[in-house]
C-alpha positions as CSV (number, residue, x, y, z in Angstrom):
1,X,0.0,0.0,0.0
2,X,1.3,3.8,-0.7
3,X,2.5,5.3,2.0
4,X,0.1,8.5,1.0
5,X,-2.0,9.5,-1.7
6,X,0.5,11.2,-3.3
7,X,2.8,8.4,-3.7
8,X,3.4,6.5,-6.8
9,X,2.8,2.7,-7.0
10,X,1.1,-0.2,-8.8
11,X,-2.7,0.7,-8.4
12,X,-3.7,-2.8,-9.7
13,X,-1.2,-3.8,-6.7
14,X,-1.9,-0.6,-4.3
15,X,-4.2,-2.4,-1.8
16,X,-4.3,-6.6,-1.7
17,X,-7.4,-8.1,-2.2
18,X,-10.1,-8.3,0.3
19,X,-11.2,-12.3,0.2
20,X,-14.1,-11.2,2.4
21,X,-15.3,-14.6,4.4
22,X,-18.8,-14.2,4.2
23,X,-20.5,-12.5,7.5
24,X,-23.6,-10.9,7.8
25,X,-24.9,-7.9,9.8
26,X,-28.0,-6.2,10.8
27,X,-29.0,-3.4,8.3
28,X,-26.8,-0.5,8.6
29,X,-24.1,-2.1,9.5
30,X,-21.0,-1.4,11.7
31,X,-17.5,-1.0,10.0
32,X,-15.6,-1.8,13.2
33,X,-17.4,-5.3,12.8
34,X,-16.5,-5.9,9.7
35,X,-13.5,-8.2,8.5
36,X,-11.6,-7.3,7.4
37,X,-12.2,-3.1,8.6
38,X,-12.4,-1.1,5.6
39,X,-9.5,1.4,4.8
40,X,-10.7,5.1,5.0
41,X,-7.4,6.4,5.0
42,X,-6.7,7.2,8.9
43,X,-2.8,5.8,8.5
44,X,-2.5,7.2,4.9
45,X,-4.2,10.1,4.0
46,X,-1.9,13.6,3.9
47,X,-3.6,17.3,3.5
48,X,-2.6,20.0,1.8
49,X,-4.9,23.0,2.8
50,X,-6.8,22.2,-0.4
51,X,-10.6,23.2,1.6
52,X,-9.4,25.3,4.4
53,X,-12.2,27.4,6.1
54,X,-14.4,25.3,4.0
55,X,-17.7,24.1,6.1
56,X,-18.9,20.6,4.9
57,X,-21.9,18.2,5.8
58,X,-21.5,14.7,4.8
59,X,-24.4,12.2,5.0
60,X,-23.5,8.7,5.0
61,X,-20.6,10.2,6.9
62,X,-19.8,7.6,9.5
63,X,-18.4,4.7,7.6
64,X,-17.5,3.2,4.1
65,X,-17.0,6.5,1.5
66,X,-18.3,8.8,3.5
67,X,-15.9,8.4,6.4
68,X,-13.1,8.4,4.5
69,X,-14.7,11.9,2.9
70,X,-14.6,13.4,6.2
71,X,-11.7,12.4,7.4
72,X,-10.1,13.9,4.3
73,X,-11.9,17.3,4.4
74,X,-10.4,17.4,7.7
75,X,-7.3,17.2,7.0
76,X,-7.8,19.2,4.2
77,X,-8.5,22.2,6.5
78,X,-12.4,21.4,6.5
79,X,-15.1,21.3,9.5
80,X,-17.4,18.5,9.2
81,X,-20.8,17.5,10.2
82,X,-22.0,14.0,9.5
83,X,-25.2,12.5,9.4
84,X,-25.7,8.4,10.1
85,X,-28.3,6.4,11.8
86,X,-28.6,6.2,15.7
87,X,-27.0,2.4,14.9
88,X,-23.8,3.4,13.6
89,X,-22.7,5.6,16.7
90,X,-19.5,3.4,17.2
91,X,-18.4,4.5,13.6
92,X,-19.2,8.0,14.6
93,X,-17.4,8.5,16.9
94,X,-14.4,7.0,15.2
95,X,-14.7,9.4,12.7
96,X,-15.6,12.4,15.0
97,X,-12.0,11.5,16.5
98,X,-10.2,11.7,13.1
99,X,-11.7,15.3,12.3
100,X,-10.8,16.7,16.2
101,X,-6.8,14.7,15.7
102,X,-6.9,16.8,12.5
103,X,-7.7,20.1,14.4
104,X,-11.1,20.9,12.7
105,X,-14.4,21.4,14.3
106,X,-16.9,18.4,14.5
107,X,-20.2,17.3,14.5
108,X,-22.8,14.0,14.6
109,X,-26.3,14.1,13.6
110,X,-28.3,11.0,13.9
111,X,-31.1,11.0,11.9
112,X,-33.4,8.9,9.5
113,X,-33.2,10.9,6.4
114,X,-36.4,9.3,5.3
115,X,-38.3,11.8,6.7
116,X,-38.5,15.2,4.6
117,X,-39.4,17.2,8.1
118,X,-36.0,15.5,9.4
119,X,-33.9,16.2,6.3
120,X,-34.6,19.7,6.8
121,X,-33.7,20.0,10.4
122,X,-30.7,18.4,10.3
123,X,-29.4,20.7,7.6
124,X,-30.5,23.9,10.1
125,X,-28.4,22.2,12.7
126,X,-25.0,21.6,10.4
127,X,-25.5,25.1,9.4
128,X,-26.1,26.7,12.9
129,X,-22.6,24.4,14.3
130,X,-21.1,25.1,10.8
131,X,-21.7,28.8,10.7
132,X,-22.9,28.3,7.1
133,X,-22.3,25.9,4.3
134,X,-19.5,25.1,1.4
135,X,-19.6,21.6,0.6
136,X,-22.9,19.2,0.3
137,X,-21.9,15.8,0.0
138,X,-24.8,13.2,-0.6
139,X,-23.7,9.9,0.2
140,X,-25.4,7.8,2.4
141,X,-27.5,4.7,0.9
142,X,-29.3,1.8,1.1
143,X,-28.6,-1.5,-0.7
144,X,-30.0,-4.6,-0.5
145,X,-29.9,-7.4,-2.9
146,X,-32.7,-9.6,-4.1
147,X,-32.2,-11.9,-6.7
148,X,-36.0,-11.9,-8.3
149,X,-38.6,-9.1,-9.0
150,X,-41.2,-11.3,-7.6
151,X,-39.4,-11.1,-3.8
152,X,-38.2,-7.4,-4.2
153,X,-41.4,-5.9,-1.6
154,X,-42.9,-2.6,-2.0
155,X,-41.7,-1.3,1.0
156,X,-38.1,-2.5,0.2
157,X,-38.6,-0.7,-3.0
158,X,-40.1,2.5,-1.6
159,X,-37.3,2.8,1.2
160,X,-34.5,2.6,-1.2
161,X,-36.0,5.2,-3.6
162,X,-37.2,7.5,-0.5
163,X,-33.1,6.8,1.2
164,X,-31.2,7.2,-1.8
165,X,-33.2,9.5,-3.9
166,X,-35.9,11.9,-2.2
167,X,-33.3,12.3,1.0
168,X,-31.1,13.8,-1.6
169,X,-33.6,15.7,-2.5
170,X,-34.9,17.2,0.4
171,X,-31.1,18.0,1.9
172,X,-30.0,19.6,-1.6
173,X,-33.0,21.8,-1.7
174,X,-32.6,22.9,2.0
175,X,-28.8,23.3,1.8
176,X,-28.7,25.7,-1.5
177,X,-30.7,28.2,0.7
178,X,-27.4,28.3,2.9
179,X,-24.8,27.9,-0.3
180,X,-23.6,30.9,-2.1
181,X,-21.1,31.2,-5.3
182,X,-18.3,28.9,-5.0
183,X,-20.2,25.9,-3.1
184,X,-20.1,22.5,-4.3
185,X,-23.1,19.2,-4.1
186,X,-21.4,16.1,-4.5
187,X,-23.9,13.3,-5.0
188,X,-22.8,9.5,-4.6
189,X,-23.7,7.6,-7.6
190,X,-22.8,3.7,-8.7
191,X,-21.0,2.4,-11.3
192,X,-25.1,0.2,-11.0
193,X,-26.1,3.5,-12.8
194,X,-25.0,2.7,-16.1
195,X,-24.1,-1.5,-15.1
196,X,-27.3,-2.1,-13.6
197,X,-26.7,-5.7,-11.1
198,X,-29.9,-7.9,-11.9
199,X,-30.0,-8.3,-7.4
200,X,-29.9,-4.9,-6.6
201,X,-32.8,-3.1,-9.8
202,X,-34.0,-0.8,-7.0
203,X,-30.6,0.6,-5.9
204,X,-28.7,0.6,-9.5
205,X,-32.6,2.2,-10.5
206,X,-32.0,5.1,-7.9
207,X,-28.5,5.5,-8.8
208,X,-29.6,6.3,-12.0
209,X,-31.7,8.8,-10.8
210,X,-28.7,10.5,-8.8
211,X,-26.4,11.0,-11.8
212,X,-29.7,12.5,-14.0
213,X,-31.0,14.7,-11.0
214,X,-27.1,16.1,-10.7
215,X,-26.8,16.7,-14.4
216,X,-30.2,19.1,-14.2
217,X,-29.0,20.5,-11.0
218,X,-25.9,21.3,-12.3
219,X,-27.4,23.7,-14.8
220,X,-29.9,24.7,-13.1
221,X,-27.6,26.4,-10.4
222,X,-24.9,27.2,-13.1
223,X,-25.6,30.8,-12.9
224,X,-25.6,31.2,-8.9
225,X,-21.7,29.5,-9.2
226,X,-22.8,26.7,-7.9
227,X,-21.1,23.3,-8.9
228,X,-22.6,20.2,-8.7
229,X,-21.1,16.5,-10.0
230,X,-21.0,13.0,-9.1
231,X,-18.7,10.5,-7.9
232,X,-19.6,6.7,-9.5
233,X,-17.9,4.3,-7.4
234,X,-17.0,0.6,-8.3
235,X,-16.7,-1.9,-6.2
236,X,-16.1,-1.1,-2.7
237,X,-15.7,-2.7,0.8
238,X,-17.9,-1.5,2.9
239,X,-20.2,-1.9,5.6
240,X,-23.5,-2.1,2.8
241,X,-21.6,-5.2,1.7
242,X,-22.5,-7.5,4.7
243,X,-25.8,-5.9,6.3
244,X,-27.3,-7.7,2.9
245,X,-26.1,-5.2,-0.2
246,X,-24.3,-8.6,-1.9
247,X,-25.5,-12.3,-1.9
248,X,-23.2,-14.7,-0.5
249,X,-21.5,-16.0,-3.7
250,X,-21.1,-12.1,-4.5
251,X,-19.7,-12.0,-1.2
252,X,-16.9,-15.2,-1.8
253,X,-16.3,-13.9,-5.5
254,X,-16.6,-9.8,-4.2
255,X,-12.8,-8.9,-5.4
256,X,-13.3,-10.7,-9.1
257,X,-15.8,-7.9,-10.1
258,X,-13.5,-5.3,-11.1
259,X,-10.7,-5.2,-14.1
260,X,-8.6,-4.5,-11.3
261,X,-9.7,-7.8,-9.7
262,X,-10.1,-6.1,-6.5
263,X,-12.1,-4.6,-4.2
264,X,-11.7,-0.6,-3.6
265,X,-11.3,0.8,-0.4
266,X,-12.6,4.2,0.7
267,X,-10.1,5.3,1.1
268,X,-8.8,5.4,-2.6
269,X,-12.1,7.2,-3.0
270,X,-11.4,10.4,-1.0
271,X,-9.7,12.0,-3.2
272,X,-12.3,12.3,-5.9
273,X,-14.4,13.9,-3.7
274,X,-11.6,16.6,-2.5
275,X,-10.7,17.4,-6.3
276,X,-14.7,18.1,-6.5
277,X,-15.0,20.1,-3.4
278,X,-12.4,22.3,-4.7
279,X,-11.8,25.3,-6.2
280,X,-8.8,22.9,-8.2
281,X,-12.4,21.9,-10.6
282,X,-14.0,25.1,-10.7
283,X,-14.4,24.1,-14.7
284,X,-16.1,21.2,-13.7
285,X,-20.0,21.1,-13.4
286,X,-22.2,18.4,-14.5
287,X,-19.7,15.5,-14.6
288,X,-19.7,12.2,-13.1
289,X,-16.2,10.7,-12.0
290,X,-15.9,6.9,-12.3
291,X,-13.8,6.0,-9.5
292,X,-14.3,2.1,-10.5
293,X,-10.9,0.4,-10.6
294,X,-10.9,0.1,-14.6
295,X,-14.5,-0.7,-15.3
296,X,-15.2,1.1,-18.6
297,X,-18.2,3.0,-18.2
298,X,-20.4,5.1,-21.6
């Protein structure tokens, strides 16, 4: 593994493969249950005042991605808040201890973003801890696989759609009150949006959704200097994987998936989301950045 993101190696070779032994969790999911723990970059990651000053809320921000997001905001010069469910406080507060090491301000919410009334609150409080708002990134999610159509229940389908898509929804709407010119939304796609997986038609169908919603967005908001764009992720080892995102035999054969043929970590997907949050891509609007370990994407 590189010492740091800047240093040059193999990336077929950068991280070994995961081999996951199949485990299963209780939907969300605890990282610091998981083997083996993801990698969000604590030991690795190195700032370089790319976002300092900058105020950032993260959803999905305890674990997996979004973890490794905040942790490199931080470091970047960034204060955080991030949003997870009241199950994932363990993760938390491992990542609340990452932004304080880095010398940045803080912050938890724990919330059920399925609830529009909720969504809206919890962006009052990031921006009343914040003192405003730079950065928006959308990330949490809900996966679960389920091999037919005939099994896939309304409700499951409802709460993935109402999770990944109208949360997203509801927080962008209520954070551009707060955003002025220069802000940034980062929305978490799925390499699922354009490779739909036959187990998971509800999430790759809401992934979809993301990338579209971002590309109106994006010009939609154009004129206030706004930029919006998406992050497609690959394969990654996370905590969706084993509260029920993958099957078993996805699980056993979870590293073969990618040209790569490995799993990502979060870690290696940090970085996307810094280049996106600043002023480095102010040309950049609209786009979607496959992070997918060489899966060719349209």
């Amino acid at each position: 593994m590189s010492r740091d993101q800047y240093s040059f190696s193999n990336p077929v070779k950068q991280y070994g493969r995961v081999e996951p032994p199949v485990q299963h969790q209780p939907v969300p999911g605890v990282q610091a249950r998981m083997t083996p723990v993801p990698d969000l970059g604590e030991a690795t990651y190195r700032g370089s005042g790319r976002l300092a000053g900058r105020k950032a809320l993260i959803t999905g921000g305890d674990s997996g991605i979004g973890g490794a997001v905040a942790i490199a905001f931080a470091r970047e010069g960034a204060d955080v808040v991030i949003v997870h469910l009241p199950a994932e406080q363990e993760d938390a507060g491992h990542i609340l201890g990452h932004i304080e090491k880095a010398g940045r301000k803080g912050h938890a919410i724990a919330a059920d973003i399925t609830d529009a009334g909720r969504c809206r609150a919890l962006v009052a409080e990031a921006v009343g801890f914040l003192g405003g708002l730079d950065i928006l990134v959308n990330n949490a999610g809900k996966q679960v696989a389920v091999s037919r159509i005939a099994d896939l229940s309304d409700e499951q389908f409802e709460l993935t759609f109402r999770t990944n898509v109208f949360a997203n929804f509801w927080i962008t709407k209520a954070a551009l009150a707060h955003m002025s010119a220069g802000a940034s939304i980062i929305n978490t796609a799925s390499l699922e949006a354009y490779k739909p997986s036959p187990e998971r038609l509800d999430y790759a169908a809401t992934k979809a959704a993301i990338n579209n919603f971002s590309k109106g967005l994006a010009l939609q908001v154009a004129s206030r200097g706004i930029r919006v764009n998406v992050v497609a992720p690959g394969p990654v080892w996370t905590a969706l994987q084993v509260s029920g995102g993958v099957s078993d035999e996805q699980m056993k054969t979870f590293d073969d998936e990618s040209t790569y043929q490995r799993s990502g970590q979060p870690a290696e997907l940090a970085p996307a989301y810094v280049f996106l949050a600043s002023a480095e891509s102010s040309y950049v609007s609209g786009e979607t950045l496959n992070v997918n370990g060489g899966m060719v994407t349209p």
